[in-house]
C-alpha positions in Angstrom: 18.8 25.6 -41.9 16.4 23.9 -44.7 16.5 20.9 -43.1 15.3 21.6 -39.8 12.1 23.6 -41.5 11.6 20.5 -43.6 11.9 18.3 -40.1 9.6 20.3 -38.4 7.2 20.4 -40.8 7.4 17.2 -42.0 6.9 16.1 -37.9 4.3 19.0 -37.7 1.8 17.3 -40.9 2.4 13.8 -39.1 1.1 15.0 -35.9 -1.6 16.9 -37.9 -2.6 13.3 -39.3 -2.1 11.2 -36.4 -4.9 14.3 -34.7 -7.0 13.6 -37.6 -6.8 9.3 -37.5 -7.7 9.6 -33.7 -10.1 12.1 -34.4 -12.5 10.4 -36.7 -11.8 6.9 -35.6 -13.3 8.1 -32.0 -16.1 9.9 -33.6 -16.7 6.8 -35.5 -16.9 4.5 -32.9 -19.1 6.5 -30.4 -18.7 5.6 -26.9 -22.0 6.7 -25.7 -23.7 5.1 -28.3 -22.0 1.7 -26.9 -23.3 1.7 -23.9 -27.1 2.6 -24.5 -27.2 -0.7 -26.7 -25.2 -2.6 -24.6 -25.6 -1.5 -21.0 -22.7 -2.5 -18.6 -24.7 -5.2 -15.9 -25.4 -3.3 -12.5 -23.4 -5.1 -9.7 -25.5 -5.8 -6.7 -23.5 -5.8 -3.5 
């Protein structure tokens, strides 16, 4: 029975971090930020 509450927590904190990594590396890089410098070139049809 220990084990499997050590799994699941153990599995539980990694998602916790892998949240977190993805989190802050998204907030870091801000998307919408990109594209006011750095405009994507209107295509004219």
């Amino acid at each position: 029975m220990l084990e499997w509450v050590i799994t699941v927590g153990f599995v539980a904190c990694l998602g916790l971090g892998a949240g977190l990594f993805v989190h802050f590396v998204k907030s870091g890089l801000n998307l919408e930020d990109a594209s006011k410098v750095d405009p994507l070139p209107e295509m004219e049809e």
